[in-house]
C-alpha positions in Angstrom: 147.0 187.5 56.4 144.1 185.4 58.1 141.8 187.5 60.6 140.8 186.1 63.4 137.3 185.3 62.3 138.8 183.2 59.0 140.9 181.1 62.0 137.9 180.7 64.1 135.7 179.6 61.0 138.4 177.0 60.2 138.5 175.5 63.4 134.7 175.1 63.4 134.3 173.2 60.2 137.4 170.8 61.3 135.7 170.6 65.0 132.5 169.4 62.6 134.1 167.1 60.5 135.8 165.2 62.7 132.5 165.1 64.8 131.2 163.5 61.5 133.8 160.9 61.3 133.6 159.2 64.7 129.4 159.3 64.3 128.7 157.9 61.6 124.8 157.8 60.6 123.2 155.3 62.5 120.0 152.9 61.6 116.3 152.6 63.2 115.7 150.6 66.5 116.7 146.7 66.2 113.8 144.7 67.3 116.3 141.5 68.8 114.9 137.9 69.5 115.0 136.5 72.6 115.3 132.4 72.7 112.9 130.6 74.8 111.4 127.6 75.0 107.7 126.1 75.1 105.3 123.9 76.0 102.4 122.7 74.5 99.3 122.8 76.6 97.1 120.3 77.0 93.8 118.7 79.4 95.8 116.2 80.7 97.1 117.0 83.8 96.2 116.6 87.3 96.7 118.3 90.9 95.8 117.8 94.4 95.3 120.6 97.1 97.0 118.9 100.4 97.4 118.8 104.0 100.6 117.6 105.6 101.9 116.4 108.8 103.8 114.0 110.2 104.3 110.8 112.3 105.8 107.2 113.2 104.3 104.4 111.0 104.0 101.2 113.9 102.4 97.5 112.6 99.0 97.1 112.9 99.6 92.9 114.4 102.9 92.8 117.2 102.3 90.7 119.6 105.3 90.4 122.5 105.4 86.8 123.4 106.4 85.5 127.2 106.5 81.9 128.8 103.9 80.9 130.8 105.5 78.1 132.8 108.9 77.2 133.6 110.8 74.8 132.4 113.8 73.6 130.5 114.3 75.9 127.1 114.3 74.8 123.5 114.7 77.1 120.9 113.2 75.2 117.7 114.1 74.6 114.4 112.9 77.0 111.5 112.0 74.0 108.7 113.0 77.1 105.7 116.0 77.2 107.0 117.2 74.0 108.8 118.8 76.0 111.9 117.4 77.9 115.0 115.0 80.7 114.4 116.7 84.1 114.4 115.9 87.5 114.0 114.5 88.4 110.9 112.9 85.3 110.1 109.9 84.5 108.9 107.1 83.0 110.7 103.9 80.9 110.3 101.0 81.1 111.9 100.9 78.1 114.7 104.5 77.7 113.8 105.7 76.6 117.1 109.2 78.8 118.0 110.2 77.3 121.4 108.8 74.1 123.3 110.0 74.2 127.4 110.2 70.5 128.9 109.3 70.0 132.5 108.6 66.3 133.3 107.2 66.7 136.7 104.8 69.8 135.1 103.3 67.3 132.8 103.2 63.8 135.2 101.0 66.8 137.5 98.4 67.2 134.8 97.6 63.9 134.1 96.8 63.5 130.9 96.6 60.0 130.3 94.0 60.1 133.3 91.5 62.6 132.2 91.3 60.9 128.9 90.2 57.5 130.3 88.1 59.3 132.9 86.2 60.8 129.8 86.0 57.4 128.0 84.2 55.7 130.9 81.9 59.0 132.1 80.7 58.6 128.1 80.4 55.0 128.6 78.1 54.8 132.1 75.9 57.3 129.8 75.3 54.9 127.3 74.2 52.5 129.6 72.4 55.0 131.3 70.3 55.7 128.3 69.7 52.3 127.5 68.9 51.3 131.0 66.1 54.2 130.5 64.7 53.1 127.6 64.1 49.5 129.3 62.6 51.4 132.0 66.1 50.3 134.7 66.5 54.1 134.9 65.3 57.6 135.6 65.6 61.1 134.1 67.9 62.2 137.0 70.5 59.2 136.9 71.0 60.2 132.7 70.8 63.7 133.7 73.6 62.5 136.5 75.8 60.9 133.9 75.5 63.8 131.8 76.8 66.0 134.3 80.1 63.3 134.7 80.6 63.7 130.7 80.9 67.1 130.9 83.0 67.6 133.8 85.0 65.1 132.1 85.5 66.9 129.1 86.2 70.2 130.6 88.7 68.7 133.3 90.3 66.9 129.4 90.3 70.4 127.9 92.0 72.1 131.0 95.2 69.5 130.7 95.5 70.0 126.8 95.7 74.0 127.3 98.2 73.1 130.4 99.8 71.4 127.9 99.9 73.9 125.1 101.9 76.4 127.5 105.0 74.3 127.0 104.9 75.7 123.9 105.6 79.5 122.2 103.9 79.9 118.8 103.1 82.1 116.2 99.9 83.6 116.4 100.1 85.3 113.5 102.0 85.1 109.9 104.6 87.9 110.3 109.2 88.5 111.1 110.8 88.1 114.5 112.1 91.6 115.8 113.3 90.6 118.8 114.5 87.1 120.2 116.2 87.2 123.5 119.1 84.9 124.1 118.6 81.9 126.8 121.2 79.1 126.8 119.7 76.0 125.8 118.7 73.2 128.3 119.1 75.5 131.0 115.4 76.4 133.3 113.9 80.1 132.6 110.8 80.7 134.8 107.5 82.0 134.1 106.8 85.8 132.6 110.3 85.8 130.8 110.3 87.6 127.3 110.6 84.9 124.5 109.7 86.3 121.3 108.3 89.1 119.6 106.9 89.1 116.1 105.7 91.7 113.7 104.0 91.3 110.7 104.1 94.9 109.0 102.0 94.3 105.2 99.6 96.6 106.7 101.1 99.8 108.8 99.0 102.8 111.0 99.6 105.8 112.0 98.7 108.0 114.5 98.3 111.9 113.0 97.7 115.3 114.3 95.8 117.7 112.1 94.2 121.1 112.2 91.3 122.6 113.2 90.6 124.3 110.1 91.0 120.6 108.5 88.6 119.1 110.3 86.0 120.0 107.5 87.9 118.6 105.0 88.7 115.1 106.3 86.3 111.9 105.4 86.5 108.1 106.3 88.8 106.5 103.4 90.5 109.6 102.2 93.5 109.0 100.3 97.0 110.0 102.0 100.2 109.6 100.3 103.0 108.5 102.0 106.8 109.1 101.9 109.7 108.3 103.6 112.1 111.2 104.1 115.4 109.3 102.9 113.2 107.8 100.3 111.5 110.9 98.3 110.7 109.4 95.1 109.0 106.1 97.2 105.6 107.1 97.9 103.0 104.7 99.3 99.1 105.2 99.6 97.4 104.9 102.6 93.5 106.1 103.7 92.0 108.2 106.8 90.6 104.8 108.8 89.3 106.6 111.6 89.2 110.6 113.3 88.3 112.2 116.5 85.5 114.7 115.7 86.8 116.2 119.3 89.2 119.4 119.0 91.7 119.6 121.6 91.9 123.2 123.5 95.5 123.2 123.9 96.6 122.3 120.1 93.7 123.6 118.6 94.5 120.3 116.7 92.3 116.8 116.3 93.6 113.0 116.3 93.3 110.6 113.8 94.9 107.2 112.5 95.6 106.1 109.0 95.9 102.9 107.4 98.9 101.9 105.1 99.2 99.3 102.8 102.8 97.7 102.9 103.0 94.6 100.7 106.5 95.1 99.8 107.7 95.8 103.0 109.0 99.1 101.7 108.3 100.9 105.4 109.8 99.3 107.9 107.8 99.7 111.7 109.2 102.6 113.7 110.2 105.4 110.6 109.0 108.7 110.8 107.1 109.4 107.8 105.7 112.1 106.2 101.2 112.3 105.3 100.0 114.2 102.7 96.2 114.1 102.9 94.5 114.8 99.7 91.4 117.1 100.3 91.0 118.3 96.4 91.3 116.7 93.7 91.1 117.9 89.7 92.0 115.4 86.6 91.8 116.1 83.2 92.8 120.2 83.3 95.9 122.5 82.2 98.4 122.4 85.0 101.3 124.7 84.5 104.5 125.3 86.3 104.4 127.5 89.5 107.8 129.1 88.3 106.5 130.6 85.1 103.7 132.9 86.9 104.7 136.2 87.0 102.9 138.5 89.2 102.5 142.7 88.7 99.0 144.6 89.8 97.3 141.9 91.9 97.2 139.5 88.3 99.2 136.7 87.6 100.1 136.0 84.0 102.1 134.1 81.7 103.5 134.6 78.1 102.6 132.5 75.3 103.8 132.5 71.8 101.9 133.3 68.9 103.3 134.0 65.2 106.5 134.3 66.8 105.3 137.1 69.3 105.2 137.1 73.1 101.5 137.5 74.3 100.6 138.3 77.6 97.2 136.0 79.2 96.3 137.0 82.4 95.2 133.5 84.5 93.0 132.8 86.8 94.3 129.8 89.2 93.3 126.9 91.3 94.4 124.2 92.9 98.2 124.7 93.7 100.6 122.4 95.5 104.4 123.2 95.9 105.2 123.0 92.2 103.0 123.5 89.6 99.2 125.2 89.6 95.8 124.5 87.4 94.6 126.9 85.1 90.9 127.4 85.4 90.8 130.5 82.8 93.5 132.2 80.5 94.6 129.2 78.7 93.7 127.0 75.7 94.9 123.5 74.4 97.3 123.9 72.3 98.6 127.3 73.7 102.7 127.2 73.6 103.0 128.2 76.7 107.1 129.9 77.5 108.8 127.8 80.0 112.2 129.5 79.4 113.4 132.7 78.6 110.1 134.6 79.8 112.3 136.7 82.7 113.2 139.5 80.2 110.0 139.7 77.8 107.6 142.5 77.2 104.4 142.3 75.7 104.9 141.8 72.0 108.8 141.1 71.9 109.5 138.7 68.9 111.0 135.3 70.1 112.6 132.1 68.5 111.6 129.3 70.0 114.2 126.2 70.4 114.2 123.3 72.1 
């Protein structure tokens, strides 16, 4: 018979073995590769520090054109199109856009008249002067006839710009934005509305910036631009003029910019965003803001070398809301771990794919 120790002995050694059988001997640490992906770092890039704000872009030439007499209404022809002018269309400069008629206006400033009273006022002062010179006149009756031709010419004058407000036209090259309806023939008075023009090549805007700008902000600075429903359409404009004045309640100061709008991409009256530019650096490394990682007041990235992630603390620079210069840390040529850097350690091996 089995004592109890024998049993207790056997069921030790089968407690073991089995032990052994569902542990089997196991290797050394696996050093595992992460994937990432790279960049190769070079002194091309550029960044600009900014300051942004806001506003409504308005044309620098609109004009708002009324009638100056009454008469009889007569929307004109536009010669580019062959119809009456509309809204939208173009417009030359002198181009004339509506003509009143007003018979009785015009019989009242004698035209005809002061043109022959002209002709014979330069007439008596030719014989004037040749009476003179034969000694049949005196200083005083040429100075007399003198006075005639220019009284003349003035009173001539007068009637032609009496004239010329029969008639509404383009002061400027520019796009009618507002053409109010009158039914032809029919008599509008004086100080009615008849056309408004715009031309919009060349924008301003009014801005608002801060006082801890005010340092920062120089005649011709570049601005850039941008439309809210049209992000990727940014235009250049420039600081054209600034209050050096703070206001006490805003703590903010005024100032205008100037845009350039050749293709008409702005239309007058959008609210735009400005981004001034008050720093500038070309030629440097510029990295993406998102690969920064940030641990005891340093900010570093990882790079690869032989395979290995290396740490390289930075030191920064100019930042705007995407990437960030590199003033020390980094080299041309670095490979520089734009993907798969949320998980490494100093020193883990990576394969790098693209």
């Amino acid at each position: 018979m089995y004592n109890k120790k024998s049993i207790t002995t056997f069921y030790a050694l089968c407690v073991l073995f089995f032990a052994a059988c569902n542990n089997p001997p196991q290797s050394g640490p696996v050093d595992i590769e992460s994937q990432v992906s790279v960049r190769e770092l070079k002194f091309d890039g550029s960044i600009s520090r900014l300051i942004s704000t806001s506003g409504t872009v308005l044309a620098i030439n609109s004009v708002d054109l009324n009638s100056e007499i009454s008469g009889h209404y007569k929307l004109q022809t536009n010669p580019r199109t062959g119809r009456p002018f509309r809204l939208g269309d173009a417009v030359r400069k002198d181009e004339l856009i509506v003509r009143f008629e007003d018979n009785e206006y015009v019989n009242n400033i004698r035209l005809s008249s002061r043109q022959l009273s002209l002709e014979i006022a330069e007439n008596e002062l030719v014989k004037q002067k040749e009476l003179y010179e034969r000694g049949g006149a005196t200083a005083t009756q040429i100075r007399n006839s003198e006075i005639s031709v220019s009284n003349a010419q003035y009173d001539l004058t007068s009637a032609m710009l009496n004239l010329e407000k029969m008639n509404v036209k383009a002061p400027f090259d520019g796009v009618i934005v507002n053409l109010p309806h009158y039914t032809p023939d029919t008599r509008v008075t004086a100080n009615q509305p008849m056309v408004s023009i715009m031309n919009y090549s060349n924008l301003f805007m009014e801005i608002n910036l801060p006082e801890s700008a005010i340092e920062h902000i120089q005649p011709n600075q570049l601005v850039y631009i941008t439309h809210y429903t049209l992000p990727e359409d940014t235009l250049k404009g420039v600081i054209s003029e600034f209050s050096p004045a703070i206001s006490s309640e805003t703590r903010t100061f005024r100032g205008k910019i100037s845009i350039a709008n050749s293709e008409l991409k702005l239309r007058p009256g959008m609210f735009v965003k400005a981004d001034v530019i008050i720093e500038r650096s070309e030629n440097v490394i510029v990295i993406p803001k998102n690969v920064l990682q940030t641990a005891r007041n340093r900010r570093f990235v990882y790079i690869v070398e032989r395979n290995v992630a290396v740490i390289r603390n930075l030191v920064t620079g100019i930042e705007d809301e995407d990437n960030v210069e590199v003033l020390e840390g980094l080299n041309e040529n670095d490979q520089l771990i734009i993907r798969g850097f949320e998980t490494l350690r100093e020193n883990s091996r990576v394969r790098v794919i693209r």
